[in-house]
N, C-alpha and C positions, 0 to 999 in steps of 0.2 A: 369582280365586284367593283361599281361604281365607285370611286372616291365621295366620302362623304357618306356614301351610303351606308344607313345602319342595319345590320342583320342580328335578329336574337338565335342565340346559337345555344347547345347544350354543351356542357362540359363532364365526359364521364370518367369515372375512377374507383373502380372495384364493383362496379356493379352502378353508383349511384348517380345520378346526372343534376347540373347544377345550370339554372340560367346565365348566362351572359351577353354581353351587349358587344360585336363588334363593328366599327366601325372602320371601314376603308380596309379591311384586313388583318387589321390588327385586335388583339384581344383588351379589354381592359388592363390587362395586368400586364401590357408590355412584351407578348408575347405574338410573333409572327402568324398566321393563317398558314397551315400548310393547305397545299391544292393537292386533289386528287392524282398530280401526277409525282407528284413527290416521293420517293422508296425509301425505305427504312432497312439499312443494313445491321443495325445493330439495338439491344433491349435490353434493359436493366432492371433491376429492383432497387439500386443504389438512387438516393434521393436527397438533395442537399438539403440545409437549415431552413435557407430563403423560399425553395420548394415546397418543403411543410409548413408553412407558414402562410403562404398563399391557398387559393382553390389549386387541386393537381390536375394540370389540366392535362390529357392524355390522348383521348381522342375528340374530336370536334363533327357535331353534327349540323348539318342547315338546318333547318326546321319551315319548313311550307305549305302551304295550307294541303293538307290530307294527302301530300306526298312526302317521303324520307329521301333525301339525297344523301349520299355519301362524299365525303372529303377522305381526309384522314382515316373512317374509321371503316376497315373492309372485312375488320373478322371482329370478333369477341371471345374470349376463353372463358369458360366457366368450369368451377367457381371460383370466382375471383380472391386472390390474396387468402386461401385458406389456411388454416392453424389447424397441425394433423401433429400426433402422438408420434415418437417413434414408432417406428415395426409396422406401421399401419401403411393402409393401401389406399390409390386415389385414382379415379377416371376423373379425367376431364377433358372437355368436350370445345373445339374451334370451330365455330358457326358461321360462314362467309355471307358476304353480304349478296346478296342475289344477283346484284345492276354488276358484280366482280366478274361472272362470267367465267371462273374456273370449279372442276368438279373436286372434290373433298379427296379422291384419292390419289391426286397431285402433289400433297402437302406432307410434308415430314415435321417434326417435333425435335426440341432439343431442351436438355438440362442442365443448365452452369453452361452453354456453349457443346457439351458433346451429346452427337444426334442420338435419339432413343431407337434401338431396333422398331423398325418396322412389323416386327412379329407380335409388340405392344399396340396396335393400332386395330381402328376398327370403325370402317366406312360406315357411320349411322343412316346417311341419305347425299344425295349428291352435292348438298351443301355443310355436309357438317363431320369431320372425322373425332374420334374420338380416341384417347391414349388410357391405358391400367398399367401404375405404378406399382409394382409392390415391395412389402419392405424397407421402406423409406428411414434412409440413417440422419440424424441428426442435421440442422439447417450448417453450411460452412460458412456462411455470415449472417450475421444479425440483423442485414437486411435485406435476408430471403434466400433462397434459391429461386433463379431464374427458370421460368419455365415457358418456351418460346414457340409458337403456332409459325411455318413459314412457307412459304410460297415454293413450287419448282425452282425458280430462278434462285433461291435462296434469300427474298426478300422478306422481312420480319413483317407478319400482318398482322398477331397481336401477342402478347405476353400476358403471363400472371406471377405473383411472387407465392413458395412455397413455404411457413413456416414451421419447421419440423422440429419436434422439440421433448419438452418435458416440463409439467409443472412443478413451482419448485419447491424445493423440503426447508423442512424448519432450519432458521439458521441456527446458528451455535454460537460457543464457545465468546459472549457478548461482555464487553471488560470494558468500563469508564475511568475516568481517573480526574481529577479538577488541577489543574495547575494553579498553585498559592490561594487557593478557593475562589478563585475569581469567572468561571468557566468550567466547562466541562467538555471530556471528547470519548465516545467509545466509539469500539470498534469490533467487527464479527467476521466469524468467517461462514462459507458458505456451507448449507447443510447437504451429507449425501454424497453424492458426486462433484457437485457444485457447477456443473456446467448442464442450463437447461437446453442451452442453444438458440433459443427465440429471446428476443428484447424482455427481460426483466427488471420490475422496478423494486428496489429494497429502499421503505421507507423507518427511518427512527423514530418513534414516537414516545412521549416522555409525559408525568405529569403527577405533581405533588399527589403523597399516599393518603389523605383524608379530603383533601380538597382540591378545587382550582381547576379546573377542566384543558383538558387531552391538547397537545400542541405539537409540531410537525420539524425535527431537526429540519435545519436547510442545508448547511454546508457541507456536501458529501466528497470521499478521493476512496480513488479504487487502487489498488496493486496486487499481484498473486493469490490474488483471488481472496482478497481480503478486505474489506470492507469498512469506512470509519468515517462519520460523520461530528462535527466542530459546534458547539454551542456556547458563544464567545461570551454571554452577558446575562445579567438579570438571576442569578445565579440562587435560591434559597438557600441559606443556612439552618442546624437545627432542627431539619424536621426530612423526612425521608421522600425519595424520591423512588417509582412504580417506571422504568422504560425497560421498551419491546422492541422486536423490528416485526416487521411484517415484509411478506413477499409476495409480491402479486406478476402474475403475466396473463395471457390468453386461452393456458390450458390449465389454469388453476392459482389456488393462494395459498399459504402457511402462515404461521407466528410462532417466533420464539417465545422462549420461555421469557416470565416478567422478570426480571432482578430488580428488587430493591434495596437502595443503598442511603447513606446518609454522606454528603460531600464531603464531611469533615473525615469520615473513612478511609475516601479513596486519594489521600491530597495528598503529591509530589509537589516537588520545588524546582526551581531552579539550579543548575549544578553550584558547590559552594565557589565562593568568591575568590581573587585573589588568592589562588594557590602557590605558594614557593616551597622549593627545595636549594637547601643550603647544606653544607658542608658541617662536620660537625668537629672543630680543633682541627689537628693534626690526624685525627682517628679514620684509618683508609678502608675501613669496611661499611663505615655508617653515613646516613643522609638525616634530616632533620625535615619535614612536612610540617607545614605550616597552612593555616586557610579561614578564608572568616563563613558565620554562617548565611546562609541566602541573604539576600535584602530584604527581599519578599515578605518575610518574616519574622524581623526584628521585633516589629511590633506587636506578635502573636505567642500568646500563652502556649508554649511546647518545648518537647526533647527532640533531640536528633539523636539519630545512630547514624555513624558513619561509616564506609569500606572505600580502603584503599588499594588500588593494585598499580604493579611498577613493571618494567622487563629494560631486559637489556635494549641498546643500542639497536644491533643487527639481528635481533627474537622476536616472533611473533606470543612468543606464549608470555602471558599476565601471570605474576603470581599476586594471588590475592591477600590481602590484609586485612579478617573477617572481625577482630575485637577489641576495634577502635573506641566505642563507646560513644559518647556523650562531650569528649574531650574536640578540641579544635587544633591539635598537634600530634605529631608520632615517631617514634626514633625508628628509622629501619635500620636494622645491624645483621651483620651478617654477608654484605655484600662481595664483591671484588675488587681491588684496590687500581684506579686509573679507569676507572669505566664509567661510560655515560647510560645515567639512566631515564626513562622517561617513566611521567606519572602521575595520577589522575586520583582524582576523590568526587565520592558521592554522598547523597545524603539519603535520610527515610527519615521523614518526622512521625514521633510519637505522640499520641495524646493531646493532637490540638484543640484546644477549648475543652479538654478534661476528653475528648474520645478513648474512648478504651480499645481502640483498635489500632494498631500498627499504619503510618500510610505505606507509600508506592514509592521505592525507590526511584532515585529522579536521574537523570542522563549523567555519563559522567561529564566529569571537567575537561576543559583541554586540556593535552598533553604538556606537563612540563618538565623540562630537562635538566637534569645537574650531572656531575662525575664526581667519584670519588675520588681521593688524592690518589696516586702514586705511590709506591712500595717504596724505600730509599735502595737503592741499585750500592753495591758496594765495588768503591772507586777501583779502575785498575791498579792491578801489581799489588792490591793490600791482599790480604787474609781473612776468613771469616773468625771471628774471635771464638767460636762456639762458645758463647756466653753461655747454654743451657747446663752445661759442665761445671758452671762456677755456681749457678742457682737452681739445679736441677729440684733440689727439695721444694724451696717456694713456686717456684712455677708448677709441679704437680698439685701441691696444695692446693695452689689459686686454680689450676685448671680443675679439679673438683670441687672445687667451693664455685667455680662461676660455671659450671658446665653446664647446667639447669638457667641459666639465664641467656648462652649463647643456644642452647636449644628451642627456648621459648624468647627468640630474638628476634620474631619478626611480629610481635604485638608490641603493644607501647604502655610497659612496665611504668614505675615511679623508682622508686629509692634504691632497689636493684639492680637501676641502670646507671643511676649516679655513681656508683661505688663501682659498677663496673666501668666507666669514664675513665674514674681515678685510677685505676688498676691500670689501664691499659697505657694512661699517660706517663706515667710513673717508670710503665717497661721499657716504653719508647725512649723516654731520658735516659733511664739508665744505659740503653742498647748505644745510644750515642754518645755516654759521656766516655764508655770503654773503649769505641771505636778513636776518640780522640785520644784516650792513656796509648793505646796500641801504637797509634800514628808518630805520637812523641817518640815512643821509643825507639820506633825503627828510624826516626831520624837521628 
């Protein structure tokens, strides 16, 4: 081709052909002219962004007054880029170009790369072989199975992409939540099996229950097969909201179920603020939780319920703290004396703006860490005084007068825990002021 000169050429892809203008060789879109002597060793259905975004250009025809040259394009596979059901079966058929000069039963077939028995095959006429697939599993990527027409020499003379699949089922199991009422996020899983195997799109769709017309979440994240789309703003209060998903692909569509909710329902916070764990006296089984409530929600008419959970150091298991209440503190008692604990608080608002519904527990807090003191180790070379011998009576007393609060010592009592404080202060002195008569006298 003369430099300069311009040639209108077709561009095909899946069957459909597109005009274009080249000049000197080149396509408009920056793409090189391949020549008739050019091979193609290898064919895809894999297709980048920049690719779909442009015309795809695939094969290139000359176009001349009342005669077809061929460049690039020697064969054609039909039907191109079909969408087939699982279990289902397909012939498709590679047409060569005539001016190519080889006969139809020269040509073998391959899929994803490995060749199809030739026992699938079937010489239509000397330019055209044809292949029966049957029982077609599922596509192994989402952008197709390759299905490849090729030459004796094993040069690729044309491809089509397979996509084999399933339309998809109603999704499920669809849950929203607002953070501080500012926004809103749900999220679904997929219905059925959940894997169609062809390109599916799952769109959110939302829209106030009396009024105000249908609108499109944008912000979508996928992971294990789970689904959730982000609507950051503009948020209604006070009046209910009607959203769905829909699922659409090529071999069919579904809709979930509508859920309608009111925001003020499904409203988590942020975890509470400034949580500490402090020491509590001298007393080597307890810690003291402390925490303020979200920011978020200072300014908003509501209750919280809280839950607390702690574990040791070197433990994976939480034990939880389920009847914290309403309260912004809690004594845990009952622990072990020299151990590091870690420990988290969460919140669930009730009743904001007068709702009568419970909200959504919200993340917990980071982790934070205290120890409880240390036992007193009793010094070499002394004696244990067996004090329980001199107060055997009151100590059993107090241990059935307090056994019911060291039982129920891992909620966060009031006035029964004061007095058990005092009790336990009290033993401690006494335990030491013995240990110091003891000491005197063996000196």
């Amino acid at each position: 081709m003369a430099a300069g000169k311009v040639c209108k050429c077709v561009c095909v892809c899946g069957g459909r052909g597109v005009r274009v203008a080249v000049r000197g060789g080149i396509l408009s879109h920056g793409v090189q002219l391949r020549s008739s002597s050019s091979s193609f060793s290898s064919w895809s259905c894999e297709r980048t962004a920049a690719e779909r975004s442009m015309i795809p250009i695939v094969l290139v025809i000359l176009l001349v007054p009342r005669v077809l040259f061929s460049t690039t394009h020697v064969a054609v596979i039909s039907p191109q880029d079909p969408f087939l059901l699982i279990g289902s079966s397909l012939t498709a058929t590679c047409t060569l170009s005539p001016e190519l000069g080889v006969h139809a039963s020269t040509l073998y077939w391959t899929l994803n790369g490995a060749r199809v028995s030739s026992s699938a095959y079937s010489v239509v006429s000397p330019s055209v072989l044809s292949v029966t697939l049957h029982g077609l599993s599922g596509s192994q990527q989402r952008s197709g199975d390759n299905l490849v027409c090729h030459g004796a020499d094993g040069r690729v003379l044309a491809g089509s992409c397979l996509y084999v699949g399933m339309p998809p089922e109603k999704p499920v199991n669809l849950t929203c939540w607002s953070r501080n009422t500012k926004d809103l996020s749900c999220r679904w899983s997929l219905g059925g099996q959940g894997e169609t195997h062809v390109p599916t799109k799952y769109t959110l769709k939302y829209k106030l229950r009396w009024h105000g017309k249908e609108k499109e979440c944008e912000n979508y994240s996928t992971g294990n097969e789970r689904y959730s789309c982000y609507i950051p703003r503009n948020i209604a209060l006070f009046t209910p909201y009607e959203i769905w998903v829909e699922a659409t692909n090529q071999l069919g569509s579904a809709t979930s179920d509508i859920t309608t909710l009111d925001i003020l329902d499904v409203v988590t916070t942020d975890p509470p603020a400034n949580v500490q764990v402090n020491r509590v006296g001298e007393l080597e089984d307890q810690l003291t939780v402390r925490w303020a409530i979200p920011p978020e929600l200072k300014d908003i008419l509501f209750q919280a319920k809280y839950q607390i959970r702690y574990r040791l150091e070197d433990s994976a298991d939480w034990k939880l703290v389920d009847d914290v209440g309403n309260l912004t503190s809690c004594r845990l008692a009952g622990l072990q004396p020299g151990t590091v604990y870690f420990v988290q608080v969460r919140c669930n608002p009730v009743g904001i703006f007068g709702s009568r519904k419970a909200g959504i527990w919200s993340d917990w807090s980071h982790p934070t860490a205290a120890s409880t003191p240390s036992s007193e180790q009793l010094q070499s070379g002394s004696c244990d005084p067996k004090s329980g011998e001199q107060n055997s009576t009151l100590r059993r007393e107090l241990k059935q007068f307090f056994g019911w609060v060291r039982k129920h010592a891992y909620g966060c009592g009031g006035m029964s825990m004061k007095l058990y404080d005092q009790w336990r202060v009290w033993l401690q002195k006494s335990q030491k002021t013995r240990k110091q008569i003891l000491q005197e006298d063996n000196s």
